[in-house]
N, CA, C and O atoms as a GROMACS GRO file, in nm:
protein
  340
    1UNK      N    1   2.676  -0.920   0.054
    1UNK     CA    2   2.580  -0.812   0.043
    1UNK      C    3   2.454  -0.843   0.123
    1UNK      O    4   2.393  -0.757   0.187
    2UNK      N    5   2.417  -0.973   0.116
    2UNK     CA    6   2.298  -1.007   0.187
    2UNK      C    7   2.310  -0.983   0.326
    2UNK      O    8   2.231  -0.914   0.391
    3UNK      N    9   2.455  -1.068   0.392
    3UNK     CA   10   2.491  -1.020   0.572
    3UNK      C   11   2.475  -0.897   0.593
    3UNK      O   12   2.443  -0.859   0.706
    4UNK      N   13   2.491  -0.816   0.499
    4UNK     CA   14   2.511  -0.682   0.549
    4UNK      C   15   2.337  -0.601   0.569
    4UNK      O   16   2.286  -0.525   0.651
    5UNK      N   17   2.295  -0.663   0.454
    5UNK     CA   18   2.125  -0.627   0.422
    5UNK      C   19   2.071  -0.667   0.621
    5UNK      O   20   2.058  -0.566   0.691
    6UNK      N   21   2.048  -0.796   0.686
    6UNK     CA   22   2.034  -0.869   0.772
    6UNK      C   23   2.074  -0.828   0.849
    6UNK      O   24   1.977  -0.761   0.884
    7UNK      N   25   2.170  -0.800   0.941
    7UNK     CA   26   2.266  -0.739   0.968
    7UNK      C   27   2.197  -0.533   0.966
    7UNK      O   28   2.148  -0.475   1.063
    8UNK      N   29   2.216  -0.483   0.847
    8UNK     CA   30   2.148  -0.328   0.895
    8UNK      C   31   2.010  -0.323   0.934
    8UNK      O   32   1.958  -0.227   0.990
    9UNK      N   33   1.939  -0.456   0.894
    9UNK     CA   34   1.746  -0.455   0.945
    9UNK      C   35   1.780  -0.488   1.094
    9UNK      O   36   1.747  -0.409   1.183
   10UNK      N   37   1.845  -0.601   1.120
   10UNK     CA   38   1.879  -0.610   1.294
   10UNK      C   39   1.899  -0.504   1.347
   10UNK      O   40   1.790  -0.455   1.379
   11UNK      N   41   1.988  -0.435   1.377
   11UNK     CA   42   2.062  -0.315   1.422
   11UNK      C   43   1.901  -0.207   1.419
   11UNK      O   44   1.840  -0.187   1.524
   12UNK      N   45   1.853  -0.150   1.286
   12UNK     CA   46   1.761  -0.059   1.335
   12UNK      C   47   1.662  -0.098   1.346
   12UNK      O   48   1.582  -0.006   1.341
   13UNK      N   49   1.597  -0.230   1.366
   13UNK     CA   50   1.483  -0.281   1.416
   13UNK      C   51   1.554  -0.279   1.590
   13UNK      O   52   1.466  -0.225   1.658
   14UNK      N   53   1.639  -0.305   1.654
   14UNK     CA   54   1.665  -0.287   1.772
   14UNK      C   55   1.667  -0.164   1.808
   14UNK      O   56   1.599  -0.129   1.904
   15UNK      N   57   1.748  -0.073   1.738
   15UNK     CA   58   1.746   0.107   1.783
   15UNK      C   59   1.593   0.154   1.747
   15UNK      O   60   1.552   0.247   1.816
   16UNK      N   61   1.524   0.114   1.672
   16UNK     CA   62   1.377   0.147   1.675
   16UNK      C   63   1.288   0.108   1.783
   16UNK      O   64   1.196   0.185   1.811
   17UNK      N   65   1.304  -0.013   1.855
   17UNK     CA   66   1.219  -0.080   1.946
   17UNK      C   67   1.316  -0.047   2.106
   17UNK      O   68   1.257  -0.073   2.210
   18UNK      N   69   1.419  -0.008   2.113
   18UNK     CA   70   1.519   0.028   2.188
   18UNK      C   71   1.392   0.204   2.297
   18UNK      O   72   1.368   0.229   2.415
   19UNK      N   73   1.363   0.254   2.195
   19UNK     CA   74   1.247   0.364   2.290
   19UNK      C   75   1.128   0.284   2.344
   19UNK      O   76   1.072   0.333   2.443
   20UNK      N   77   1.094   0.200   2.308
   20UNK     CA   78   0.946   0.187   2.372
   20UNK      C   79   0.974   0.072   2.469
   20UNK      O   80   0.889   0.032   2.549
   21UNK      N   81   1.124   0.010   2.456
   21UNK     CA   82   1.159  -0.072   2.582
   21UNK      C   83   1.195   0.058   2.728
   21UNK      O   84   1.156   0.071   2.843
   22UNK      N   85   1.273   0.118   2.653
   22UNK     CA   86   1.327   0.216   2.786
   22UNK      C   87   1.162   0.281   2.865
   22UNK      O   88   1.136   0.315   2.981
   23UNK      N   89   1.088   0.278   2.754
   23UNK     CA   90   0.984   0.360   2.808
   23UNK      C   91   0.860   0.297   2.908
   23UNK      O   92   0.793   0.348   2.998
   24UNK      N   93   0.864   0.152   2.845
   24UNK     CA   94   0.791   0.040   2.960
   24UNK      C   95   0.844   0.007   3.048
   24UNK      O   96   0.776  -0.028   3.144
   25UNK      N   97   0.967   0.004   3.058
   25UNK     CA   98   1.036  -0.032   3.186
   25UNK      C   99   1.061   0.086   3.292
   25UNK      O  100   1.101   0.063   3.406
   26UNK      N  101   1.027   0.239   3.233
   26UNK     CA  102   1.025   0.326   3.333
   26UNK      C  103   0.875   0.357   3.371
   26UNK      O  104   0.849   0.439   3.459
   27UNK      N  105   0.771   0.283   3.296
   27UNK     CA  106   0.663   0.320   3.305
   27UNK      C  107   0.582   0.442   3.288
   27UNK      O  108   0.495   0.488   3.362
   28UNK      N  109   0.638   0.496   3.146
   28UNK     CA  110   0.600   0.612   3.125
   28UNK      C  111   0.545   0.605   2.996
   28UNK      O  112   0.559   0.707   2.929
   29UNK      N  113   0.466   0.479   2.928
   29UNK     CA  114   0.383   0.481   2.862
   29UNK      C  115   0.260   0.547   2.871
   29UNK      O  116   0.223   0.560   2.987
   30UNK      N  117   0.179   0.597   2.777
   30UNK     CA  118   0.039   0.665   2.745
   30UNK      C  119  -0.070   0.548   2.762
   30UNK      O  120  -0.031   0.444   2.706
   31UNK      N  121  -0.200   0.536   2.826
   31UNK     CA  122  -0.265   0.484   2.830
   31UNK      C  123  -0.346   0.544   2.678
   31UNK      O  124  -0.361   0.653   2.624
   32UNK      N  125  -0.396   0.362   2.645
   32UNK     CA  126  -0.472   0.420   2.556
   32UNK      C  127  -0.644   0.529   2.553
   32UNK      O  128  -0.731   0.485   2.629
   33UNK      N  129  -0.677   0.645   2.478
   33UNK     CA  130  -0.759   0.696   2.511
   33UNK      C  131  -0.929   0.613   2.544
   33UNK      O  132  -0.964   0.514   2.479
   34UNK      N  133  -0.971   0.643   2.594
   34UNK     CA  134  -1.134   0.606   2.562
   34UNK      C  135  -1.240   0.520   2.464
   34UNK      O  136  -1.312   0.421   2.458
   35UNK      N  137  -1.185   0.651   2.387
   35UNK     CA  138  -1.235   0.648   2.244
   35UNK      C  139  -1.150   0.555   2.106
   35UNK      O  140  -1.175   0.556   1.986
   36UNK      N  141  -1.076   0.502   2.160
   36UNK     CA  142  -0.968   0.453   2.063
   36UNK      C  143  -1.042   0.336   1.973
   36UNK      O  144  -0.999   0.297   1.865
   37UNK      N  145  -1.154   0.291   2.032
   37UNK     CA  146  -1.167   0.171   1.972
   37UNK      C  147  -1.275   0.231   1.844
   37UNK      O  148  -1.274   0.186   1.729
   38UNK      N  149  -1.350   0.326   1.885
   38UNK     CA  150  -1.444   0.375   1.805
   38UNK      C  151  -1.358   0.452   1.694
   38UNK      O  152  -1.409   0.457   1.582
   39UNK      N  153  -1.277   0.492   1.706
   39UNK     CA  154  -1.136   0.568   1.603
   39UNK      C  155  -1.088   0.448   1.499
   39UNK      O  156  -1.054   0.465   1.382
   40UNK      N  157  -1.092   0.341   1.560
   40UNK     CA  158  -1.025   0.219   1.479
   40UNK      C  159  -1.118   0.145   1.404
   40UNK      O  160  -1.079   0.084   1.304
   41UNK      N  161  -1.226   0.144   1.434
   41UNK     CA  162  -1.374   0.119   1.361
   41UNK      C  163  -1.348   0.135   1.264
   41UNK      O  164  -1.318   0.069   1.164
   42UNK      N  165  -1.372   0.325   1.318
   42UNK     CA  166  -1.442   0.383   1.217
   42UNK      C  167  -1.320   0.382   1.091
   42UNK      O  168  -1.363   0.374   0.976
   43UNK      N  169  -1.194   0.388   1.108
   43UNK     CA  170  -1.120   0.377   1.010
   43UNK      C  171  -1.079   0.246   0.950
   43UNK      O  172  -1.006   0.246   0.851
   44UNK      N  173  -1.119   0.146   1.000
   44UNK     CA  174  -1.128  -0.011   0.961
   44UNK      C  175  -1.288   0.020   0.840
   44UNK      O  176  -1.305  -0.059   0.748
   45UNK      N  177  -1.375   0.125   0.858
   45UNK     CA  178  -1.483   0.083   0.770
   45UNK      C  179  -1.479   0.212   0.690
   45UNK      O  180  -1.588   0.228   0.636
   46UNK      N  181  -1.398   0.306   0.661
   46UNK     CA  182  -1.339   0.364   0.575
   46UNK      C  183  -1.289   0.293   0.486
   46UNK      O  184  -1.366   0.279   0.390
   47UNK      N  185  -1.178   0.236   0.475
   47UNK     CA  186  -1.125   0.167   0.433
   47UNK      C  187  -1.206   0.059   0.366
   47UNK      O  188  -1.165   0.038   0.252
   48UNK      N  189  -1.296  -0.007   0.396
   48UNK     CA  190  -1.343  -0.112   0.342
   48UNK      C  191  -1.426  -0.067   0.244
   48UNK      O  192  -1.448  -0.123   0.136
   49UNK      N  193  -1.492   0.076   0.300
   49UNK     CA  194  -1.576   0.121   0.169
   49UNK      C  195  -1.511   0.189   0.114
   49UNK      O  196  -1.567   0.223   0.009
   50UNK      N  197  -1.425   0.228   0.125
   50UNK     CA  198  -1.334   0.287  -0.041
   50UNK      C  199  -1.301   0.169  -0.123
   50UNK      O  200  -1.293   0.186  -0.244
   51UNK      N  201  -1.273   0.005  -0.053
   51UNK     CA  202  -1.240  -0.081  -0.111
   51UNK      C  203  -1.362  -0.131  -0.247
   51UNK      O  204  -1.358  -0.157  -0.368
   52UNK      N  205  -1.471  -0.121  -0.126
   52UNK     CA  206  -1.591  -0.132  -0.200
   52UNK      C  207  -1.630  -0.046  -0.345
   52UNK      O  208  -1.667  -0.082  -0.457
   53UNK      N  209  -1.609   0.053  -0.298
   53UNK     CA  210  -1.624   0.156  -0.435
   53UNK      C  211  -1.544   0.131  -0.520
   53UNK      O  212  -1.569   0.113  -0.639
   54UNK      N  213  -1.437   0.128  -0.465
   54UNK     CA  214  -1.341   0.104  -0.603
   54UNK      C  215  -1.358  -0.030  -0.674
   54UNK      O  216  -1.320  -0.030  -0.791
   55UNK      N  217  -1.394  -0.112  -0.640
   55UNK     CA  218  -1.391  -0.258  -0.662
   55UNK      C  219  -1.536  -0.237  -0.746
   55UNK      O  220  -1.532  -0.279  -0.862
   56UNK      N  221  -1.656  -0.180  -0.706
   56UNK     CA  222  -1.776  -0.158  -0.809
   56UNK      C  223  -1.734  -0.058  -0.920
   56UNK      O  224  -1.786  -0.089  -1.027
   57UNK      N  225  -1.648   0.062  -0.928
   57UNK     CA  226  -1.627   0.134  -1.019
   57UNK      C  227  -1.551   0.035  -1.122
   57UNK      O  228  -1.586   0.031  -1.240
   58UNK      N  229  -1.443  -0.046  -1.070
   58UNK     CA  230  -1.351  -0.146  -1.140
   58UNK      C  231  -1.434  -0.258  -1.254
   58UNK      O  232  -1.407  -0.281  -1.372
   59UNK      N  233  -1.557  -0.324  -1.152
   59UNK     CA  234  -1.631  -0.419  -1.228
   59UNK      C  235  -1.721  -0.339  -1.336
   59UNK      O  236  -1.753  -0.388  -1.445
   60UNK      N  237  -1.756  -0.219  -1.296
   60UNK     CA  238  -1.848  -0.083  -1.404
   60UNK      C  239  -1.775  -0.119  -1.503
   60UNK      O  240  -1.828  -0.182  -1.595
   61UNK      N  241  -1.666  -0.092  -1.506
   61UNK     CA  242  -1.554  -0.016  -1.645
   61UNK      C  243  -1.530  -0.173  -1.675
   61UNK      O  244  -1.613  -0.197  -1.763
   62UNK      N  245  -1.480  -0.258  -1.654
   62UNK     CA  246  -1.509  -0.446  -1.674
   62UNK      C  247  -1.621  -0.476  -1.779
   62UNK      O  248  -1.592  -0.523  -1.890
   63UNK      N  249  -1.721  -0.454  -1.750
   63UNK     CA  250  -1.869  -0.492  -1.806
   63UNK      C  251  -1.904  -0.409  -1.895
   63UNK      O  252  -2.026  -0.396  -1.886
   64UNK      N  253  -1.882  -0.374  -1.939
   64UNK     CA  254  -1.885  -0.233  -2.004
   64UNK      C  255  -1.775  -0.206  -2.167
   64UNK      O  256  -1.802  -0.143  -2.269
   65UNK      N  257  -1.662  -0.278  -2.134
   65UNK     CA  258  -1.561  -0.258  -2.194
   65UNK      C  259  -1.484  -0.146  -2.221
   65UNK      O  260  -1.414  -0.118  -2.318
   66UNK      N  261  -1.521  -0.065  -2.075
   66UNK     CA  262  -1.466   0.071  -2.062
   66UNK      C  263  -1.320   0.068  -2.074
   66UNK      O  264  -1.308  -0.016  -1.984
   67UNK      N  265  -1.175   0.094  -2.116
   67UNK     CA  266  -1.078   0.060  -2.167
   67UNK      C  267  -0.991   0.142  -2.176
   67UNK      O  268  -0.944   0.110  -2.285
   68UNK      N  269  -0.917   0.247  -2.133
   68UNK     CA  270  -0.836   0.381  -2.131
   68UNK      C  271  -0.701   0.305  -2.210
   68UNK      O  272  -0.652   0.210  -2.148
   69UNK      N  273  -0.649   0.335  -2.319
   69UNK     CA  274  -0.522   0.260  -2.357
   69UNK      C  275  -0.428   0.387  -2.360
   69UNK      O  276  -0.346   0.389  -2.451
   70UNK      N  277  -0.428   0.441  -2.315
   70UNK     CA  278  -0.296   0.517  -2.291
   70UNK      C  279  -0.142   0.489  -2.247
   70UNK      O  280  -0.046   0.565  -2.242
   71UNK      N  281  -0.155   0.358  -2.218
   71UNK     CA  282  -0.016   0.351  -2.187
   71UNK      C  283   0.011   0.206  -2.234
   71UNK      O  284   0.076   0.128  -2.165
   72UNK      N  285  -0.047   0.172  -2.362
   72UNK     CA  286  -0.030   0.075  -2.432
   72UNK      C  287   0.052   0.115  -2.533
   72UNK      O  288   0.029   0.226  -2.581
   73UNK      N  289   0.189   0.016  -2.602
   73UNK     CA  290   0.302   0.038  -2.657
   73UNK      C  291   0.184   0.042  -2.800
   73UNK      O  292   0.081  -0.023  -2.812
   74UNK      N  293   0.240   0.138  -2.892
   74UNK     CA  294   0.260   0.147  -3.056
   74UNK      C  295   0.326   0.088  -3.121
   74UNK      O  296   0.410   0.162  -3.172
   75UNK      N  297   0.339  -0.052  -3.162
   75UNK     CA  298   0.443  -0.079  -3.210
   75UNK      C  299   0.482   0.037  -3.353
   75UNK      O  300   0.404   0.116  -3.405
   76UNK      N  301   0.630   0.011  -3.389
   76UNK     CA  302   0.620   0.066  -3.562
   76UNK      C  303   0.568  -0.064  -3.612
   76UNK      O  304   0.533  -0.168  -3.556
   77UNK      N  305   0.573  -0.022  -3.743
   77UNK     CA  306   0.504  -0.120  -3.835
   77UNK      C  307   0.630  -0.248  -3.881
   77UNK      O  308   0.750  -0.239  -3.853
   78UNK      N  309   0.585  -0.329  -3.934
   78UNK     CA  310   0.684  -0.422  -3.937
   78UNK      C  311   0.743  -0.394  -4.061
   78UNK      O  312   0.674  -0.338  -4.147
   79UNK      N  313   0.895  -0.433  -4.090
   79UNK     CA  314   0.930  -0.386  -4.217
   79UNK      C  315   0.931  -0.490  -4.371
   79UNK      O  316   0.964  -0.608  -4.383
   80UNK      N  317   0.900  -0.428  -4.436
   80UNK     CA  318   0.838  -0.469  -4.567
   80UNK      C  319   0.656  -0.470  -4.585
   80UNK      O  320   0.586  -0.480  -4.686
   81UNK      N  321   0.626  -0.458  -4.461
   81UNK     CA  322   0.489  -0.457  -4.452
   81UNK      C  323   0.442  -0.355  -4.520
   81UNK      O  324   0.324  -0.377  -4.548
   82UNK      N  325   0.487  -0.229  -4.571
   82UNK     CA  326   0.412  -0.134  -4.649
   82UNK      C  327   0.339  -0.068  -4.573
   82UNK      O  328   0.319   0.036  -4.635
   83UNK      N  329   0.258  -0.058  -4.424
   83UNK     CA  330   0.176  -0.030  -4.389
   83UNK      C  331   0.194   0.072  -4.263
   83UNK      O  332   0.280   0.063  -4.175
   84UNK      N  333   0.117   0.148  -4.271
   84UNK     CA  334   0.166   0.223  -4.091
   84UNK      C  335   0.035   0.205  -4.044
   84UNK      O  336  -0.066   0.157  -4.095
   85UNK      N  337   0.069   0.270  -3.903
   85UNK     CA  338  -0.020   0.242  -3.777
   85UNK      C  339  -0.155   0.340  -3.795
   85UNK      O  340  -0.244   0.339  -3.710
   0.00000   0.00000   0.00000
């Protein structure tokens, strides 16, 4: 099962990279635009400040003992215990 796993990533990692060989070797790649680097910035510091926010909203609710238990199990009660939840 594993050869075969190895084996199907080979095959379409080659038919995937198989276009952008045919396409350098005919030389009909896209130069990159102008502006590309200022595009990659700016979405490199997107990213970091959403990281940021979330990471201060995270330590907020931390310090706080802000606590949503909604998807914490109920146990039943144990038996002979007499008692419910």
């Amino acid at each position: 099962m594993r050869r075969r796993r190895v084996a199907t990533a080979s095959v379409s990692s080659a038919v995937a990279l198989f276009p952008h060989l045919a396409a350098a070797q005919g030389s009909q790649a896209l130069d990159a635009p102008d502006q590309v680097m200022g595009t990659v910035l700016t979405t490199i510091g997107a990213v970091i400040a959403l990281f940021v926010v979330s990471s201060i909203g995270y330590l907020y609710l931390r310090t706080r003992n802000l606590e949503w238990s909604f998807q914490e199990k109920h146990l039943p009660p144990e038996p002979g215990s007499g008692g419910h939840n």
